[in-house]
N, C-alpha and C positions, 0 to 999 in steps of 0.2 A: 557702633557695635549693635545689631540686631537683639530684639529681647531674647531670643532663642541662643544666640551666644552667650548672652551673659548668664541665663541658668543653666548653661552646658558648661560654664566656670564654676557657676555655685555647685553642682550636681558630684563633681568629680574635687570638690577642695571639702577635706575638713576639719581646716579653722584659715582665718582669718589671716591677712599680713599682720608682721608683729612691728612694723616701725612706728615708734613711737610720732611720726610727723600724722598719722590716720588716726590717731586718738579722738582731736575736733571732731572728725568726722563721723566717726562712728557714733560718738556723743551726740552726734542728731539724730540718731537714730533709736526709737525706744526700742525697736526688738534686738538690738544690739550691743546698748550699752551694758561694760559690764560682763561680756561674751564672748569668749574668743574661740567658740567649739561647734560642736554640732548643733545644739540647742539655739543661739540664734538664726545659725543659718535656716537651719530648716525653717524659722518664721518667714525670712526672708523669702524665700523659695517657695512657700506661699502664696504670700503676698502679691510676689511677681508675677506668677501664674494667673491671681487674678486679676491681674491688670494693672499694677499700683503705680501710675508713669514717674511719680515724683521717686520712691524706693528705687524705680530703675536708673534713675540720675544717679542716686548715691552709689549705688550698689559700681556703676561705673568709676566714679572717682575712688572707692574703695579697690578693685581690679587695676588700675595705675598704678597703684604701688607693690601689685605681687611681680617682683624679680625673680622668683623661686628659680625660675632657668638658667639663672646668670652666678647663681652661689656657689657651685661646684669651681666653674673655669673661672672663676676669681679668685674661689681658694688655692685652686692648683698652681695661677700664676703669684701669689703671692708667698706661698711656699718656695720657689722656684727664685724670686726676687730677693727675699728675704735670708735665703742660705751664704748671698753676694754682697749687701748691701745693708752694713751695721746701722747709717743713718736712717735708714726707712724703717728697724728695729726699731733705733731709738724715737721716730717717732711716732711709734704706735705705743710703745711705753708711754710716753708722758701723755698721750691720747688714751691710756687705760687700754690700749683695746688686746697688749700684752702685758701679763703680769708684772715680769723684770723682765732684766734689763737682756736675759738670757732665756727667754723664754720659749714657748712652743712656735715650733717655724711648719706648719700645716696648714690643713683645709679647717680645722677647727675654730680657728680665728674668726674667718667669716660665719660660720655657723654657731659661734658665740655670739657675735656682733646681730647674729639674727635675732637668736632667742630673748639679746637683752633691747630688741628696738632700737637697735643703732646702725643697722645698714646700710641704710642713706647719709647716716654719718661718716660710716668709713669710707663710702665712697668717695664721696664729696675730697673728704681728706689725703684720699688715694690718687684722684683726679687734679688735687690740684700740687700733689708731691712735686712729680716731673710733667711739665705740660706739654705738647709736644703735637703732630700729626697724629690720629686716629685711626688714619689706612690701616687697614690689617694688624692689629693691634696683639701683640703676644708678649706685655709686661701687665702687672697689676694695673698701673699709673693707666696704661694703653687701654684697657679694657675696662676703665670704671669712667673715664674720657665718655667713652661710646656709651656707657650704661646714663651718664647722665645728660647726655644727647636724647637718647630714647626715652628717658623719663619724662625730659621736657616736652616731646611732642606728644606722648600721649596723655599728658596733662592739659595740651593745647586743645587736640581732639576732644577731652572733656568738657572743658569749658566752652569751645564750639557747641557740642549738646546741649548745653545749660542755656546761653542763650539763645538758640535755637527754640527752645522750650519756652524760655520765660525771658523776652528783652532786658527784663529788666533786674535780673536772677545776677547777685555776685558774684563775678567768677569763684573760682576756687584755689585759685593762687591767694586770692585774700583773706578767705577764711579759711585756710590749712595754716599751721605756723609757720612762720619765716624759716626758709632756708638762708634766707644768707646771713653768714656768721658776723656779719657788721650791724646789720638791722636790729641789733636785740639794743637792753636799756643798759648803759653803764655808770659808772661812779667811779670819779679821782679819790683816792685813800692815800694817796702819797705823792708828794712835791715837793722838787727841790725850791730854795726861796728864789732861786733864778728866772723862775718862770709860776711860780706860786700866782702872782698878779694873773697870767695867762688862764691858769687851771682854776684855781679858786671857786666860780663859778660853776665847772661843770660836778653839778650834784647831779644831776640823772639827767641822761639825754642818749641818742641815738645816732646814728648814720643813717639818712634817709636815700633813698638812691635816685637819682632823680631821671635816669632814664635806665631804668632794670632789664628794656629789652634789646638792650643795643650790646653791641661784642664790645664797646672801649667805656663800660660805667665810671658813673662821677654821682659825689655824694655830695650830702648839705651835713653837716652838722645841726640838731632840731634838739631842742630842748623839752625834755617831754613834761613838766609841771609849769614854769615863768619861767618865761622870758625875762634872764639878767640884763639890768641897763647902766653901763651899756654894753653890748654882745659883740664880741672881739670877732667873732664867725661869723656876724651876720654877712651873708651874700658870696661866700668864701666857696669855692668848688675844689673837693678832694679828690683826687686821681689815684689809681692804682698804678705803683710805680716800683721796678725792680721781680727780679728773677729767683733767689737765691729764696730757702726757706729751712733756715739752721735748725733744731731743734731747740726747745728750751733746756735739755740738760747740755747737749752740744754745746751753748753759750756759757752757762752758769752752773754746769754739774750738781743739780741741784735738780732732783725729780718731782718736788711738788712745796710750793708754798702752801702754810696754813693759811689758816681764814683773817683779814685782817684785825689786829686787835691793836691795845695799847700796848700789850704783853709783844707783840709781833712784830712790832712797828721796825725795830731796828734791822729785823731781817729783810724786809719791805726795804728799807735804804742800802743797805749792803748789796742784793740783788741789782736795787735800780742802778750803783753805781755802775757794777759790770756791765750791766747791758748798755747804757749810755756810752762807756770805752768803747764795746764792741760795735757797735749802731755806725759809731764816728770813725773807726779802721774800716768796717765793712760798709758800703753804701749799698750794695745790691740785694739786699734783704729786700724781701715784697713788704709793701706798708700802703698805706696811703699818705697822699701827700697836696699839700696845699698851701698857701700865700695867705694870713691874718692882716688883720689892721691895725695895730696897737698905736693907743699913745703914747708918746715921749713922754716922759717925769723925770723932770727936773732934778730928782732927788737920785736916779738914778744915773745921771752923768750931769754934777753940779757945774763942771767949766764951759760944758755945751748949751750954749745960748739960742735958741729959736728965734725964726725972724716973727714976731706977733701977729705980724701982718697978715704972713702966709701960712695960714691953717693947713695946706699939706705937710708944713716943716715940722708939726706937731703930730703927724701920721708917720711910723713906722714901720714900713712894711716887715713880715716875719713870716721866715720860714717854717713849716710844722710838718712835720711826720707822726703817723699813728701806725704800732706794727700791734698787734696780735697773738695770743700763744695758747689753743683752745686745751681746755680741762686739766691745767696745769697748779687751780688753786684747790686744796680740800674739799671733796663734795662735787668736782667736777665742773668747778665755774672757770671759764676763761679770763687772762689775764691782758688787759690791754697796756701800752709802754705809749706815753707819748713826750714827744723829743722835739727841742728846736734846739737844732745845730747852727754852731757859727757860721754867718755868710757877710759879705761885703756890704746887705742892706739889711743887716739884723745887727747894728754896731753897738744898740742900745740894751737889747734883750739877750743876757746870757745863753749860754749852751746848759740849757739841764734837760732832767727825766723826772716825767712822773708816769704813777702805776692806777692804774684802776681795775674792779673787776666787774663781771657782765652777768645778766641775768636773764634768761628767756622770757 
């Protein structure tokens, strides 16, 4: 984008995108932190005029995120979507982004989700409701598809800039926060003793993605403080696996877990049982999924003998799923479930659930 474009964007805006993902960004920038109105800009516009090439990189990666055009026809189809379709209600309830459970079915929604910096959040949420072809798109789900298509290339386009500018300049996919809702830190708070040995370990750690630019991602499991020894995940690749995206009250009629405590714990096990029912009737819930290495303990199937010999017969393979359930715990923290379900070479390690929650 020409400099003359982008102070023909500052000239005619005044204030700032409000999604909370341009916060980073703005934070490098001193006449902006702190500013979301006329008085930064106008530094900025300044600034620019005099020439400031590095202000024009930002000023660019800030402009990527004004959607402004796209607010209206998202609200309209979401109103439109939402008059037909309780489950899409419900999950924007337990997404916050509806009060209850009967609440406003308008263009407001989206122009709430503005004003509180989460429009890249509803979309993203909208996008991956029903997934589907994009051609001519006339449902919310259809139209936040294409909005995050276009997000992404003119993020591309920026970051083209940047290095163009400076080789050796981070893009800006790395230093804007993680979009993707696996990428963040979590914590197990809750296990069944089935699979306790399993979970144990994970006190904070991550989904790392290990090819974020490809249409079919796969993740690592990373441990963000030590590395446990020994690490049941190590080398383990999780796939995205499954169609279906129930809601959290859908499953468990239950709008919002507290924060976990000792006081909570029991509700924490109650939750997990259902969902572990449910997980094991339904298979087609989206989750991630992948193959551990555990070892056999003898303590856990005392008449089964291992040949000594052969150290694979002391390897277990195990099946693992991890689903997902964004701002469904007090405070708006997402709640992770993960589950090894019974299979033919999981003979040794029970079918349970544990719960953890996530943190930006």
């Amino acid at each position: 984008m020409p400099d003359s474009a982008v102070l023909q964007w500052l000239r005619r805006s005044d204030r700032l995108p409000q999604d909370s993902e341009i916060a980073p960004i703005i934070a490098e920038l001193p006449s902006l932190a702190g500013q979301r109105r006329t008085a930064g800009l106008v530094q900025v516009r300044d600034q620019l005029a005099a020439g400031n090439r590095r202000l024009l990189l930002s000023a660019l990666r800030i402009i990527a995120y004004d959607h402004s055009d796209w607010h209206k026809s998202l609200g309209n189809a979401l109103a439109r979507d939402l008059e037909a379709d309780e489950k899409l209600r419900e999950l924007l309830v337990a997404n916050k982004f509806v009060a209850a459970r009967r609440g406003s079915a308008d263009v407001t929604i989206v122009f709430t989700a503005v004003r509180d910096g989460r429009f890249l959040e509803l979309v993203r949420l909208l996008a991956d409701y029903r997934r589907g072809p994009a051609t001519c798109p006339d449902t919310a789900a259809g139209l936040a598809q294409a909005l995050i298509d276009w997000h992404a290339t003119l993020l591309k386009m920026v970051e083209a800039q940047e290095l163009a500018s400076n080789p050796k300049a981070t893009p800006v996919r790395a230093r804007a926060r993680s979009t993707d809702s696996w990428a963040i830190s979590w914590t197990i708070v809750h296990s069944d003793l089935d699979i306790a040995h399993i979970t144990g370990s994970l006190t904070d750690f991550t989904f790392h993605p290990t090819n974020a630019e490809s249409q079919d991602p796969t993740y690592e499991l990373a441990h963000n403080v030590q590395v446990p020894s020994p690490d049941w995940f190590a080398g383990a690749l999780l796939r995205p696996v499954g169609e279906e995206q129930p809601s959290f009250w859908e499953i468990t009629h239950t709008e919002q877990l507290p924060f976990y405590s000792r006081d909570t714990a029991t509700q924490y096990a109650y939750v997990s049982d259902i969902l572990g029912s449910y997980f094991a009737r339904n298979t087609g819930v989206k989750r991630l999924e992948g193959i551990i290495r555990v070892p056999l303990t003898e303590f856990r199937r005392p008449h089964y003998s291992p040949n000594p010999t052969d150290k694979s017969s002391l390897i277990i393979k195990t099946l693992i799923h991890f689903y997902q359930f964004p701002g469904v715990i007090e405070g708006g923290l997402p709640l992770l479930v993960v589950r090894t379900p019974l299979s033919p070479f999981n003979f040794t390690n029970g079918d349970g659930t544990a719960m953890g929650i996530g943190k930006g």
